[in-house]
Backbone bond lengths (Angstrom), bond angles and torsions (degrees), N, CA, C in turn:
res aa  C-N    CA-C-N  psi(-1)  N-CA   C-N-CA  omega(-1)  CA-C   N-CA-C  phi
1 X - - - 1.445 - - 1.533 110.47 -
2 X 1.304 124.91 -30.24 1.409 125.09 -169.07 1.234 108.05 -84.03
3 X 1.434 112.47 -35.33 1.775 115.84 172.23 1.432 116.64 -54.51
4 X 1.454 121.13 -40.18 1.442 152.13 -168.74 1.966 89.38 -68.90
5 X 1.286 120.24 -77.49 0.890 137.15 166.27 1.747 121.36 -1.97
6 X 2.460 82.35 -76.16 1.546 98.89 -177.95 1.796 94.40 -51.48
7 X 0.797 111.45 -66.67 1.839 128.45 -154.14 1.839 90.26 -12.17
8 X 1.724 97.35 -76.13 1.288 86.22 174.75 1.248 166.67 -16.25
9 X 1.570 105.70 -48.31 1.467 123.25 -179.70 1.853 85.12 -92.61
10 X 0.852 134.10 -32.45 1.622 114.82 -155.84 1.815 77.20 -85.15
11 X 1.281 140.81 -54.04 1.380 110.33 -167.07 1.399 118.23 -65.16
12 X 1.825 130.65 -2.24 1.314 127.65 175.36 1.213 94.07 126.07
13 X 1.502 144.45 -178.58 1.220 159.80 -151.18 1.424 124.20 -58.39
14 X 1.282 130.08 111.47 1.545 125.06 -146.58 1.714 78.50 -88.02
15 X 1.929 84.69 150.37 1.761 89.19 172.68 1.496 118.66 -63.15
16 X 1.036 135.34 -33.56 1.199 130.39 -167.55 1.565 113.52 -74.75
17 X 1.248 109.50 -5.50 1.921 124.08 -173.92 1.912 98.69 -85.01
18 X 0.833 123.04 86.22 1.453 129.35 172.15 1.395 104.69 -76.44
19 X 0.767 139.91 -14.96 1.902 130.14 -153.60 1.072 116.44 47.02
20 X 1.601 120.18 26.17 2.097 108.32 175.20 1.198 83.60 -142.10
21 X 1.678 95.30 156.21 1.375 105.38 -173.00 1.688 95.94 -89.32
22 X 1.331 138.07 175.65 1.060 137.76 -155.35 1.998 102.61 -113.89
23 X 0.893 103.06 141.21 1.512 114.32 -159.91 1.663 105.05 -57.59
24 X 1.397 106.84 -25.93 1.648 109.38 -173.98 1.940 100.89 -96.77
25 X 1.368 123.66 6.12 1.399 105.65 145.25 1.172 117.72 -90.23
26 X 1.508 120.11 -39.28 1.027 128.44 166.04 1.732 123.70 -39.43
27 X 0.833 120.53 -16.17 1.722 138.53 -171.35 1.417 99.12 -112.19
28 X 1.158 131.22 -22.55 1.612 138.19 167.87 1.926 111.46 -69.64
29 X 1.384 81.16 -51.26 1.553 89.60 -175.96 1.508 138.72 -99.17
30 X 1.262 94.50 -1.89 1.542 100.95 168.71 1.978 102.52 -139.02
31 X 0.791 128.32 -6.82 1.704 141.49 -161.59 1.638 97.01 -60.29
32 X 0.948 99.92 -172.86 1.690 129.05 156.59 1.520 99.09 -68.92
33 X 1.435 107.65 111.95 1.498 133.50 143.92 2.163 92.04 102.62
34 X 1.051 114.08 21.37 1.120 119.28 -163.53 1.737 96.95 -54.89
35 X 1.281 122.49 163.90 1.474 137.28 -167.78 1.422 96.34 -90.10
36 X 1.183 133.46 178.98 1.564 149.59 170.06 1.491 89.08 -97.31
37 X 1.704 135.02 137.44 1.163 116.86 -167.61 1.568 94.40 -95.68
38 X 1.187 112.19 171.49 1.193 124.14 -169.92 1.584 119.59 -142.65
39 X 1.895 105.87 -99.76 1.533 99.99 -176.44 1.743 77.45 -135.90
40 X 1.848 105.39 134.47 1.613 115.81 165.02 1.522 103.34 -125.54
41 X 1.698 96.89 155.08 1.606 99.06 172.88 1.667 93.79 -130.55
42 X 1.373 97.25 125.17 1.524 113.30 172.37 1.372 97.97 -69.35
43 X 1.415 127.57 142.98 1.533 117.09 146.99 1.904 102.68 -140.61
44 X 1.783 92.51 135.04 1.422 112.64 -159.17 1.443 112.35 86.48
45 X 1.224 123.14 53.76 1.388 122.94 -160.60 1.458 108.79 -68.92
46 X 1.996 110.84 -43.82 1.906 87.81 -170.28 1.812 78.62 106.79
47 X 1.886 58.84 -173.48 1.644 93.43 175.63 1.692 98.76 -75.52
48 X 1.066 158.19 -30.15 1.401 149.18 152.12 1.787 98.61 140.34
49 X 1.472 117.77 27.18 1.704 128.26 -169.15 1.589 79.86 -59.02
50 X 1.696 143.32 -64.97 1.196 135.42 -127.74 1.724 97.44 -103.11
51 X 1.251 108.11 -19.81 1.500 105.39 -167.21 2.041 89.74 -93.28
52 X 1.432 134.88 -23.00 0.939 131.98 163.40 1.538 117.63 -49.71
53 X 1.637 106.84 -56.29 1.809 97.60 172.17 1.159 108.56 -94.12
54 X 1.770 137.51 10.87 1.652 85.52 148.61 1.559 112.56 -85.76
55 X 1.100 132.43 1.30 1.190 115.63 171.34 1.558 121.65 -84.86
56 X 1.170 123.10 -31.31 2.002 130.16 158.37 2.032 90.39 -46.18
57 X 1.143 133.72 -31.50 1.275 128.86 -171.61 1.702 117.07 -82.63
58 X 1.044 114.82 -17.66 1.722 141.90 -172.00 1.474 124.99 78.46
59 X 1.697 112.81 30.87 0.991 139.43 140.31 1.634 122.06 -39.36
60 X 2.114 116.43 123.63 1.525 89.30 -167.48 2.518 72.67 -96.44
61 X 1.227 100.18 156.86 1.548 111.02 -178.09 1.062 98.24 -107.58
62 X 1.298 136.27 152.73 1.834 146.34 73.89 1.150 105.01 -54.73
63 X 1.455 120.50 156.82 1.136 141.63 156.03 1.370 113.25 -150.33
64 X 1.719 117.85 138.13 1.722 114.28 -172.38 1.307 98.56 -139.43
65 X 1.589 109.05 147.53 1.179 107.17 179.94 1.708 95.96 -149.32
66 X 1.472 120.75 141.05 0.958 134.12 178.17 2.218 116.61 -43.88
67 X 1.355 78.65 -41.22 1.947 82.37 -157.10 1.632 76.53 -86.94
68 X 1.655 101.36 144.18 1.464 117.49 154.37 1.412 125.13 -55.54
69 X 1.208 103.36 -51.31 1.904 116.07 -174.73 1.543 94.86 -43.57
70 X 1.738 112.24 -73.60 1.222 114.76 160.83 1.431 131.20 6.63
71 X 1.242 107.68 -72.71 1.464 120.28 -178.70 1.064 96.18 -82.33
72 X 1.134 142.96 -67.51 1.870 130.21 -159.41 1.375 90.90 -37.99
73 X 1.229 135.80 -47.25 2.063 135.00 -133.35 1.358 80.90 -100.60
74 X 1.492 147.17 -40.61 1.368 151.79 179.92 1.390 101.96 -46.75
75 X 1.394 102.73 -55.33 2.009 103.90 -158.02 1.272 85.33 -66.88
76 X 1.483 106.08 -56.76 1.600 102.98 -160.33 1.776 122.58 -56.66
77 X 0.990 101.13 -13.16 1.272 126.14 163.93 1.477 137.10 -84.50
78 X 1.346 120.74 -13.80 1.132 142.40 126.89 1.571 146.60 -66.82
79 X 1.532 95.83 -23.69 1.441 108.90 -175.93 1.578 105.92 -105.27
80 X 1.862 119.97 4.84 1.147 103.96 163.37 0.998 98.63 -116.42
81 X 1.775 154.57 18.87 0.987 143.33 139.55 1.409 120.18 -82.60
82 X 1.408 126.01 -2.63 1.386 123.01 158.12 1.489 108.18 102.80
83 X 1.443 110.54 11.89 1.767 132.23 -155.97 1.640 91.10 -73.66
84 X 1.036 139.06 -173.99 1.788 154.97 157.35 1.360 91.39 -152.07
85 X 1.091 115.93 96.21 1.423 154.11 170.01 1.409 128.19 -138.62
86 X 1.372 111.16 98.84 1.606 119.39 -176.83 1.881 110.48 -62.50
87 X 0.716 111.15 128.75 1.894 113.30 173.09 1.014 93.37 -107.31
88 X 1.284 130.23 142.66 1.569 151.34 170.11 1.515 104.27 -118.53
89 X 1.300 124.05 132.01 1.812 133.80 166.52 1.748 100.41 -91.12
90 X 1.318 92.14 99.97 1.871 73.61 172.15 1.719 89.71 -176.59
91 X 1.168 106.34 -174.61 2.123 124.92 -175.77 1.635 84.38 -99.03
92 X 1.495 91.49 131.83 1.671 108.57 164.39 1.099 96.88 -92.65
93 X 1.728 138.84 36.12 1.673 118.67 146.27 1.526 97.93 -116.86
94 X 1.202 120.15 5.00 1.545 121.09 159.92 1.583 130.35 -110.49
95 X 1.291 105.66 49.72 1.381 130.15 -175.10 1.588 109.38 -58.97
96 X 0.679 107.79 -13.87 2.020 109.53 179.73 1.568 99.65 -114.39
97 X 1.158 117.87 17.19 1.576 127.00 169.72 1.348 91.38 -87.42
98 X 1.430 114.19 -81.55 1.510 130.66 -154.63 2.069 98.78 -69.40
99 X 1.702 100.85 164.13 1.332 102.54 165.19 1.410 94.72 -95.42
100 X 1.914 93.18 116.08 1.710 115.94 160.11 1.654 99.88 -161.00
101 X 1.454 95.21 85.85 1.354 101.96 177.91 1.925 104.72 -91.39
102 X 1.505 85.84 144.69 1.270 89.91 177.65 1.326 135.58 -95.46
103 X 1.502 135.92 155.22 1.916 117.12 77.08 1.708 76.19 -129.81
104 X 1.649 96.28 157.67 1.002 117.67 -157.05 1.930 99.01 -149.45
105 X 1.412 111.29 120.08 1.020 123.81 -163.42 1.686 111.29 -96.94
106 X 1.023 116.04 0.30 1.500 130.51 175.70 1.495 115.50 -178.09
107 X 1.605 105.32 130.82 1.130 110.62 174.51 1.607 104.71 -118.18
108 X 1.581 103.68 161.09 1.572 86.43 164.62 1.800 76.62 -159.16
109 X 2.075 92.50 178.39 1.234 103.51 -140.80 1.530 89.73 -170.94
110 X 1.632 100.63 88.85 1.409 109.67 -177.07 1.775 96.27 -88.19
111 X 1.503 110.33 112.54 1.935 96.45 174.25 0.953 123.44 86.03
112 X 1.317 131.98 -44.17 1.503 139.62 -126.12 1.637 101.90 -91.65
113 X 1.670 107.45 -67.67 1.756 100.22 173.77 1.805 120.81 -51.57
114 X 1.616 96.03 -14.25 2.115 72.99 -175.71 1.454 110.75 -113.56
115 X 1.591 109.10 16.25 1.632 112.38 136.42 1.544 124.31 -72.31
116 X 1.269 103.85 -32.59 1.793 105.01 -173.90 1.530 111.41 -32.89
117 X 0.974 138.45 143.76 1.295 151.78 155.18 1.777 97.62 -55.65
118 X 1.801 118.87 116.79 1.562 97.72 -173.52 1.335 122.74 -74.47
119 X 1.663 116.46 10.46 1.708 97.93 -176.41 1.858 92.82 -90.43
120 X 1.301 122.37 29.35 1.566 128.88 -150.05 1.935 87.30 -128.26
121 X 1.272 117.02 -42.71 1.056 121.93 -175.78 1.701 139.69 -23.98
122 X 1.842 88.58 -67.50 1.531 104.31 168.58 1.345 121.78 -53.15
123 X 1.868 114.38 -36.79 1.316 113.75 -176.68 1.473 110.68 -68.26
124 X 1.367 123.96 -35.47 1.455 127.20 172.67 1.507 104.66 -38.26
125 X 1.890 120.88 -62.41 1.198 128.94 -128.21 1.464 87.54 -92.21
126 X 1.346 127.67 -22.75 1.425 134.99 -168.80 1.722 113.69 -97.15
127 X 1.349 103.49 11.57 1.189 105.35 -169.38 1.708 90.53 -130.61
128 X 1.023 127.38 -47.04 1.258 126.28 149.16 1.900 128.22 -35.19
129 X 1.504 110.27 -43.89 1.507 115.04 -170.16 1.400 102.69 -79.79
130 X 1.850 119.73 -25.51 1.246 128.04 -169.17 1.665 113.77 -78.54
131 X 1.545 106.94 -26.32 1.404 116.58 156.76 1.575 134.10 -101.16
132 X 1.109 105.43 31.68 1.449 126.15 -159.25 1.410 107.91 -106.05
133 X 1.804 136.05 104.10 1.109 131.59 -161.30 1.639 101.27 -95.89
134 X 1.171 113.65 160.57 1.480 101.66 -146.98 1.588 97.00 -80.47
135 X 1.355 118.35 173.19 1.566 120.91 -147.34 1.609 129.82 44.08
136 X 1.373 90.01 16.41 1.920 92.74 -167.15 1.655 94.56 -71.92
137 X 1.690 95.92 153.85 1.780 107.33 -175.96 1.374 96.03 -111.38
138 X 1.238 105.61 163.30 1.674 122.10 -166.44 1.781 97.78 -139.71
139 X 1.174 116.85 111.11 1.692 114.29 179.50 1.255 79.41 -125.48
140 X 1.525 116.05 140.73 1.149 156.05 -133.96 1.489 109.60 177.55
141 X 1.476 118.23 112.84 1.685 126.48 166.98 1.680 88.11 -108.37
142 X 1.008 89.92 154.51 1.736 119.08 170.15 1.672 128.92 177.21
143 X 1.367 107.01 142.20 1.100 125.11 -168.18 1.952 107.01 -73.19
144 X 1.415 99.89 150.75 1.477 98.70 175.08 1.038 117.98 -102.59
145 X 1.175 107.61 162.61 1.910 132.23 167.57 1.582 91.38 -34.76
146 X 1.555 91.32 120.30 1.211 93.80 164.99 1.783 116.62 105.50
147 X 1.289 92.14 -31.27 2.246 100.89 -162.15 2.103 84.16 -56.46
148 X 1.251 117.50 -46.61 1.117 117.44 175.75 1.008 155.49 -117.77
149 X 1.686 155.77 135.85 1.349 152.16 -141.75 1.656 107.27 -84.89
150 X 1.810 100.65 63.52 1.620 94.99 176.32 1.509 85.63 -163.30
151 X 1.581 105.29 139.16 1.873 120.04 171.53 1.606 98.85 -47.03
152 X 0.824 141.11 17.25 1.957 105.65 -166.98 1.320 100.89 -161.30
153 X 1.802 126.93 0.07 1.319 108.30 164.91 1.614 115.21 -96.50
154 X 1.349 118.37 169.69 1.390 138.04 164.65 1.781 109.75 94.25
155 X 1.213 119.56 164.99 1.541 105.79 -165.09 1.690 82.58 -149.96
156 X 1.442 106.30 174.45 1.507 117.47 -171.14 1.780 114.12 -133.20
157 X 1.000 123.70 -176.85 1.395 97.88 -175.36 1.773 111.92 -118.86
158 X 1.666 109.09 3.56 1.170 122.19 140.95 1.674 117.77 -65.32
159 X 1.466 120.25 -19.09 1.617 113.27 -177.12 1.340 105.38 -62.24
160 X 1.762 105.38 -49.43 1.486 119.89 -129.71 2.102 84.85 -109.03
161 X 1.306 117.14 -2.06 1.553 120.06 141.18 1.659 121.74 -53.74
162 X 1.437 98.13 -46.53 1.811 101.91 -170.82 0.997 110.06 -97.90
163 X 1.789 122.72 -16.39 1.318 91.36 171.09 1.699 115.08 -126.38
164 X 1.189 107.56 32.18 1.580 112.66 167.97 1.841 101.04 -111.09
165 X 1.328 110.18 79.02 1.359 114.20 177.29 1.569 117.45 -64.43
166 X 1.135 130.13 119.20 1.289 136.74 169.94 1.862 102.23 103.63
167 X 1.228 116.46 35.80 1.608 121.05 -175.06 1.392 93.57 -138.83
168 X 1.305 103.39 142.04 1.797 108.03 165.87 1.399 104.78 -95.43
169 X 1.082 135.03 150.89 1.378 145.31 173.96 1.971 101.94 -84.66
170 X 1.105 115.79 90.40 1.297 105.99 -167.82 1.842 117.87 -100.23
171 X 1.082 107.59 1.62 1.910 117.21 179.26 1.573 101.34 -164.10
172 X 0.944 102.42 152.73 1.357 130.99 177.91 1.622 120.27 -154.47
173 X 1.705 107.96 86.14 1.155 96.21 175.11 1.793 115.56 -128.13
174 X 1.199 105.24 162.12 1.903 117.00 -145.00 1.595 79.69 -91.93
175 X 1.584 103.89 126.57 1.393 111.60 161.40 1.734 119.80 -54.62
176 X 1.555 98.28 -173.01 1.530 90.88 169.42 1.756 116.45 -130.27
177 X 1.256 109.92 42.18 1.487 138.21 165.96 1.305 107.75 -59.19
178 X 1.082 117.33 153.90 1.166 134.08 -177.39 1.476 124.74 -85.10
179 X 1.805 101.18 -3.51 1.279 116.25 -170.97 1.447 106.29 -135.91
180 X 0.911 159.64 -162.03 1.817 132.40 -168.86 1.817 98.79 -104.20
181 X 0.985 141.42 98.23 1.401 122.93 166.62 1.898 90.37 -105.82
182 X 1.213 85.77 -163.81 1.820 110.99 -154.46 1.954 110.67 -168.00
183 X 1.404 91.42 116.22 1.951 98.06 169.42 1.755 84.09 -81.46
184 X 1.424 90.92 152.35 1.404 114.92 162.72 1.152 130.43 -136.82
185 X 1.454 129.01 114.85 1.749 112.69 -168.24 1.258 109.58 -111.51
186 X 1.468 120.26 116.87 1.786 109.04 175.83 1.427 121.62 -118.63
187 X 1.658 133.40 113.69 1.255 126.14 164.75 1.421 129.83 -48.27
188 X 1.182 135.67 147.84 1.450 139.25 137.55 1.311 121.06 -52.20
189 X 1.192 117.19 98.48 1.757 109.04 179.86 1.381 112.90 -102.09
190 X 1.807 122.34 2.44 1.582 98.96 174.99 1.892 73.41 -138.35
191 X 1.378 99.44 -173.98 1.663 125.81 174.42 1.324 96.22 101.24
């Protein structure tokens, strides 16, 4: 997956990199009933477009993303918008690898868990709940079973029931892709 990944950024702008942040963080963070911002951890950051405004928002960030290129174009991408936003190079299912100590009042997660390889899964979700301050929200887009011709992408919202222990699964709404994706929002209800 990471080779697949690199390919991308080394041929120039991966499709999924739009440069806008997507209207349903945007509805997290400034909307009706919006949070006081606090501490978020991007995981799968990109070039760093989403981890850049939550920090213009007064969001403190991490953000990690597997591919290096990634992160170089992230910082650099932060450091000419004036952002203080940490980028981390590392696997968001090896979260106790990298320094990203927690509690963490919002996560979000453009893609990133329904590429995981699923025997990769739990370590994501357990590495996430362990930095997870209590009521913390988790927005999550992901593609479904099926959007693509490979065993191991897309996730369901019965998955991310069994294996985000101590989170309620609280929305589920169907992107507007051409192929089935899905926002997902999940609380922390114990820790």
């Amino acid at each position: 997956m990471r080779r697949e990944l690199e390919a991308y950024y080394h041929a120039g702008k991966p499709p999924w990199d739009t440069g806008v942040t997507p209207p349903e963080l945007v509805a997290v963070v400034e909307g009706e009933g919006a949070p006081p911002p606090g501490r978020a951890l991007e995981l799968g950051c990109g070039t760093g477009t989403n981890a850049v405004y939550l920090a213009r928002h007064g969001w403190e960030v991490v953000a990690v993303d597997l591919v290096e290129r990634a992160v170089e174009q992230a910082r650099a991408k932060a450091a000419a918008a004036g952002a203080a936003v940490r980028v981390l190079w590392g696997d968001a299912t090896r979260l106790d690898e990298l320094d990203v100590p927690g509690r963490y009042d919002l996560f979000f997660d453009l893609s990133c868990f329904c590429a995981i390889p699923p025997h990769r899964r739990d370590a994501y979700a357990a590495g996430l709940t362990r930095r997870a301050a209590p009521g913390a929200r988790l927005l999550m887009f992901g593609y479904g079973p099926g959007a693509f011709d490979d065993l191991i992408s897309g996730v369901t919202a019965d998955e991310l029931s069994a294996r985000f222990a101590g989170w309620e699964l609280a929305d589920v709404t169907p992107g507007t892709n051409p192929v089935p994706t899905f926002w997902f929002t999940l609380r922390r209800t114990t820790g």
